[in-house]
N, C-alpha and C positions, 0 to 999 in steps of 0.2 A: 147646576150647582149655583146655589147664591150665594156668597161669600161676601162680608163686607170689609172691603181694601179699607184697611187704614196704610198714609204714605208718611212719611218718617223724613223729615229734610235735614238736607248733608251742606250746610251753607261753606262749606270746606273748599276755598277755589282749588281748581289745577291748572297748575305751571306748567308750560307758560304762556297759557291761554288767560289767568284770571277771572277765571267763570267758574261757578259749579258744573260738576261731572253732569248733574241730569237735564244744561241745556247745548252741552255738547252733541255734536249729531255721532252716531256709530250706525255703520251702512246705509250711513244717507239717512238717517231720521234722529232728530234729538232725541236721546235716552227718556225721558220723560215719557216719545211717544212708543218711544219702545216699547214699555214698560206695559202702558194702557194696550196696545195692541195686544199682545200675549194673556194678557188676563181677564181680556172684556169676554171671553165666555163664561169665564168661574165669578163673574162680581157685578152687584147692581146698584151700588152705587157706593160713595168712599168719600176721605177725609185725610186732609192733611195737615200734620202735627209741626210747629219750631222743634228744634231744637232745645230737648228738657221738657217737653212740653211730655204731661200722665197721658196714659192711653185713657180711652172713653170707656165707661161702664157700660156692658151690654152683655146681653148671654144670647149676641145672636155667634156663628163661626165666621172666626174673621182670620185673611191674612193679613200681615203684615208684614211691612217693608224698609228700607232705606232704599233713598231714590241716588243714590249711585250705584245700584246694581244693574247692571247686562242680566239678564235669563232670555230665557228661550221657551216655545210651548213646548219641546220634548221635556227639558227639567222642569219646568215647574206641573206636567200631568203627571212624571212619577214622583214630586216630591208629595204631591198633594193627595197622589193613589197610595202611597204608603202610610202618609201621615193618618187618613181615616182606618188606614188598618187597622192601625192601633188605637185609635178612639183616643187618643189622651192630646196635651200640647206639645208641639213637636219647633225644634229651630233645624236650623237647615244646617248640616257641619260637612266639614271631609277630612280627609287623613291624610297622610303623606303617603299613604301608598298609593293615591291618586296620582297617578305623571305630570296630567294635565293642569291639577291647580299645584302640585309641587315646583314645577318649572316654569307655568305664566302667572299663574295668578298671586301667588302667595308672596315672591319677588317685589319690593319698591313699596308694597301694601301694610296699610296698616288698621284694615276694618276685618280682619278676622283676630278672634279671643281664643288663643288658647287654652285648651280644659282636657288638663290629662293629653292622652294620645290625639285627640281629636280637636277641629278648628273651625270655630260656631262662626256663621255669619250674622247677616240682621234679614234673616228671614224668615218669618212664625205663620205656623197653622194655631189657632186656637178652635177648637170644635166648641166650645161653650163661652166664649167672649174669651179677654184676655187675662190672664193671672201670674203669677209673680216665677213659677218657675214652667220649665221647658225639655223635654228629652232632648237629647241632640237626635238626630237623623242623619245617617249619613247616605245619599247618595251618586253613585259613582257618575264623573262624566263620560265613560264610555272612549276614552280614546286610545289611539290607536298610533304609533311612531312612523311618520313619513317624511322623508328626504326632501329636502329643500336646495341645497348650494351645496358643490362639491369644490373643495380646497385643495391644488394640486399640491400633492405630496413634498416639494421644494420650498414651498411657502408656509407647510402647514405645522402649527406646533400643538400637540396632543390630540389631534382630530384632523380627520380628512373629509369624509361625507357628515353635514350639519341635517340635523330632524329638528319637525316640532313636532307634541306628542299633542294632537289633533283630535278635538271630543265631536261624539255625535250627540253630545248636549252643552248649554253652557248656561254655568253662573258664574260671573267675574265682578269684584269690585274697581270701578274706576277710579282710582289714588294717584296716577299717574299717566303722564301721554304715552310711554310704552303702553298702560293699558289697553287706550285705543287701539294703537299696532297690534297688538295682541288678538283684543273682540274684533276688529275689521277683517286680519289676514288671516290669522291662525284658527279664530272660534268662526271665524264667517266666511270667508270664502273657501280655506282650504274644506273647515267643516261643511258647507255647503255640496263641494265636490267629495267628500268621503262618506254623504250621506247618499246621495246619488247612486254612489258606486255599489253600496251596499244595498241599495233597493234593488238594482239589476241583478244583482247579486240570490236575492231574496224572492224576488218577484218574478218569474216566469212570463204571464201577461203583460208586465211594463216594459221588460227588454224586449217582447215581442213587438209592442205597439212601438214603441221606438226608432226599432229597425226598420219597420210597417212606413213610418212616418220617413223617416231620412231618404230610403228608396223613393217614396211618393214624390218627392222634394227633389231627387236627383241628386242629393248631396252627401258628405260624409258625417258620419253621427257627430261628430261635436259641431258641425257646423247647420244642423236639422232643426227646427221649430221649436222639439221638443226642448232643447239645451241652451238655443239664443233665442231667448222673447225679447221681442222690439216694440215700443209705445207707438202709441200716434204720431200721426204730422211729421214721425222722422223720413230723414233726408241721407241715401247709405249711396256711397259711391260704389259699383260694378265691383272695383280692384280692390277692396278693401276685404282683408281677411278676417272671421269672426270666430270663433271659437267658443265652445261654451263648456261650464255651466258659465250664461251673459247673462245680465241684464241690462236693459236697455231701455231708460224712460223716455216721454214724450218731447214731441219738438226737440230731437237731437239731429245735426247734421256730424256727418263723418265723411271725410275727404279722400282722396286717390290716395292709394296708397297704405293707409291706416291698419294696423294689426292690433288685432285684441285677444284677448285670451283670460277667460273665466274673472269676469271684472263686474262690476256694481256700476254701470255709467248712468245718473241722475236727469233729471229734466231737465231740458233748453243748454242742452250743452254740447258746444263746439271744438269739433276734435279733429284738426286741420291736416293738411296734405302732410303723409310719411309719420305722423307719430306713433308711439311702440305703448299699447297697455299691456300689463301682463299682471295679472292678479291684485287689480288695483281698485280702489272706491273711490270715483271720480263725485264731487257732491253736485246738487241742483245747479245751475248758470257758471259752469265753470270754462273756459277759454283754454284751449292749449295751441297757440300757432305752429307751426307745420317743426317737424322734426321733434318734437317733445321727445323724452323717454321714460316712461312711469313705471319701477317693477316694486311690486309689494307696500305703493306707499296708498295715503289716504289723502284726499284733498275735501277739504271741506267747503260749503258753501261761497258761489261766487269768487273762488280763486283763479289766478290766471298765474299758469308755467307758462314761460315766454319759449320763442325757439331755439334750438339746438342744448335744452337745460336737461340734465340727466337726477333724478331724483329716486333712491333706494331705500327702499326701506324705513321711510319717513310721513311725517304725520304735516302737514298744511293745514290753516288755521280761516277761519273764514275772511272774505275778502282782502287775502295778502294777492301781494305779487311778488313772483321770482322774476329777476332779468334772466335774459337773455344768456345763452350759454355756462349756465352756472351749475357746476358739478357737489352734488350730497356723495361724500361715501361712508361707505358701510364696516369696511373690514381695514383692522390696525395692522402696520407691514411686520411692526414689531410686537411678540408678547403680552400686550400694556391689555388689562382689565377694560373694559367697556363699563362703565358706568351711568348711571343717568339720575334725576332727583327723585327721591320718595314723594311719599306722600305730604310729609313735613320740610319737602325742600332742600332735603339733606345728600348731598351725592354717593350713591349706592350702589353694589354690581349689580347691573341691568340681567345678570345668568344669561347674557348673549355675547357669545363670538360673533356676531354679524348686527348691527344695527346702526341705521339712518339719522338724520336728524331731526329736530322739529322745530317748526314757527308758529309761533301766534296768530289771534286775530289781526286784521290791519295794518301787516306790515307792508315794507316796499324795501327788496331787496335788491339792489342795485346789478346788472348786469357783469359776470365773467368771475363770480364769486365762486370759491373752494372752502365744503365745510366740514371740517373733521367727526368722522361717528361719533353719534350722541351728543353732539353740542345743540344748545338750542336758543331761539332767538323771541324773545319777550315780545304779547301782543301791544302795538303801536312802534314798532321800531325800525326806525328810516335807517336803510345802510347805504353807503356811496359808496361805488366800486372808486378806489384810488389804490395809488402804491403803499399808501400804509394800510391800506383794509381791502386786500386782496383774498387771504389765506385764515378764515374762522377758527382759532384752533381752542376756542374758549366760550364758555355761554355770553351771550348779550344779553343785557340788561336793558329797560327804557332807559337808564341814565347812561347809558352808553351811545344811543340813537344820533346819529350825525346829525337830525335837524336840528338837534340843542345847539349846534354851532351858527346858526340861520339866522338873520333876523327877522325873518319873516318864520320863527317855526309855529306858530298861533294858527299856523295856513294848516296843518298837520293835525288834527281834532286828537285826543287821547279819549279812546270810546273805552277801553278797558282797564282801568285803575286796580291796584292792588287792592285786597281789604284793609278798609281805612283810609285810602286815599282814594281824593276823591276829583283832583283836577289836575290840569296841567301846570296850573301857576305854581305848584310846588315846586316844578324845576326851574 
């Protein structure tokens, strides 16, 4: 299939990173490349459009796109096997009887258009170049409700066992850092391992080879070849225990002690004596000294968790730092809504009883900090552990950032400005 990509730019930053969604990374690659990887079979070559900007005349078949969307090559071969069904222009939509975009994606978002029952995104087959209108297409992401965190019955108000309702495909708009949390844990690793399941499930020969393999190997199947791939040049300690579905890029070391379990770990990344992954996407050159604890968060490029720092269900921004023993939680003791900001910055329920926090690019977060779920911290922002800025229980802001009190805060570069602003001398 040759299809000519046209790409659609979303110069919309997300809070509180201040970057657009498509140079965010989601499971360790910037969206952009996301994007090309999955399509470079269907397209031979493409064109990127501003914002307002008319699509190009042409009668050749073309997709098109906005580059804040997550896909995957499972949705977009049936969007694209259906769409030639029908010979005509087709957008991409879903419904609320969908679970999976009803309770992750539709949430905090604001790039799907309502029409009628049904909720178009920005994503077009045209079979004869592009033209002014479009059927909708709806289809389904295939998911399926699985069990994440159990609330014991004394603490729990309207719910005991928490699901996410996990697709064996994915389209998601990026509008929000929940989003990320969403496409990293929910669309990518849990759906990674529910796709698995279902191929053994389905496949007779792969569960055979599998078993084939794990025995050959001496080990137990999550811990077998098939389930942990390991890059080059890495460095794995004897006592360290792995679990899969892993991944595992090059030049990584991993130290005594270490447990992993079905996680995304990136290249040249050091994961030190006793620390605890468990369904986490650790990005390229990231640092965790010995006793880290990472369950369900994401770390992006070149970040460093320092030791004994517990971090749930949270999103890290590229090269921040956490100190040293600093606690993210997840779950409110009392009733109170979990919220987080939309797409327009506006605070919203997040549709999660359980959610972590997040930080920007660039920060440096001071050791023995406590951050209340869903607060989050603006990329470029210096916090100092003292007795008044112990306990986070509210967003930071850069004009919040302890180096403003410095005289030397000039030493502190501001790489990530709001739109429209464009230096540090504003503060």
């Amino acid at each position: 299939m040759n299809l000519f990509k046209i790409i659609l730019q979303s110069k919309r930053h997300v809070y509180p990173f201040n970057e657009p969604a498509r140079d965010l990374r989601i499971l360790n690659k910037p969206l952009w490349l996301n994007q090309r990887d999955v399509l470079a079979p269907y397209t031979r070559h493409e064109i990127e459009l501003p914002e307002g900007a008319a699509l190009p005349s042409t009668k050749e078949a073309c997709i098109v796109y906005r580059d804040n969307l997550l896909f995957d090559a499972g949705y977009i071969e049936a969007f694209l096997s259906e769409a030639q069904k029908t010979g005509k222009p087709c957008q991409a939509a879903f419904t609320l009887d969908d679970p999976a975009f009803r309770e992750h994606c539709l949430p905090l978002s604001d790039s799907y258009t309502r029409s009628g029952d049904v909720f178009l995104i920005d994503l077009w087959y045209y079979p004869n170049g592009p033209v002014d209108a479009a059927q909708p297409l709806v289809v389904s992401l295939l998911s399926k409700e699985i069990g994440y965190y159990h609330v014991p019955t004394y603490m729990a108000y309207d719910q005991g066992d928490l699901v996410y309702q996990v697709p064996l495909r994915t389209l998601i708009a990026i509008d929000s850092w929940v989003h990320i949390f969403i496409a990293d844990t929910v669309f990518g690793l849990f759906g990674r391992g529910l796709r698995f399941e279902t191929r053994l499930k389905k496949d007779p020969l792969f569960m055979l080879k599998v078993l084939i393999s794990a025995m050959y190997e001496g080990k137990q199947v999550l811990e077998s070849s098939s389930l942990v791939r390991i890059g080059r040049n890495c460095s794995i300690d004897p006592s360290a225990i792995i679990h899969g579905p892993t991944t595992i890029g090059d030049n990584v070391t991993i130290g005594a002690g270490v447990v992993i379990e079905n996680c995304i770990i990136g290249d040249n990344v050091n994961v030190s004596q006793g620390c605890n992954l468990m369904l986490s996407v650790i990005g390229d050159g990231t640092f965790l000294p010995f006793r880290a604890s990472l369950f369900m968060t994401t770390t992006m490029e070149n970040a460093m968790i320092a030791q004994n720092t517990c971090l749930q269900m949270c999103v890290i921004g590229r090269n921040s730092f956490i100190g040293a023993g600093s606690t993210f939680t997840d779950f409110n003791l009392i009733p109170i809504e979990l919220r987080a900001r939309d797409a327009n910055g506006t605070l919203k329920s997040a549709n999660r009883p359980v959610l972590g926090g997040c930080v920007g690019h660039n920060c440096r977060i001071g050791a023995g900090m406590v951050v209340y779920p869903a607060r989050t911290i603006e990329s470029d922002v210096v916090l100092f552990s003292s007795k008044d800025r112990r306990v986070l229980d509210k967003d930071v802001r850069f004009e919040d950032s302890d180096h403003h009190k410095l005289k030397g805060a000039d030493l502190h570069q501001r790489l990530y400005p709001r739109m429209g602003e464009d230096t540090i001398d504003q503060w």
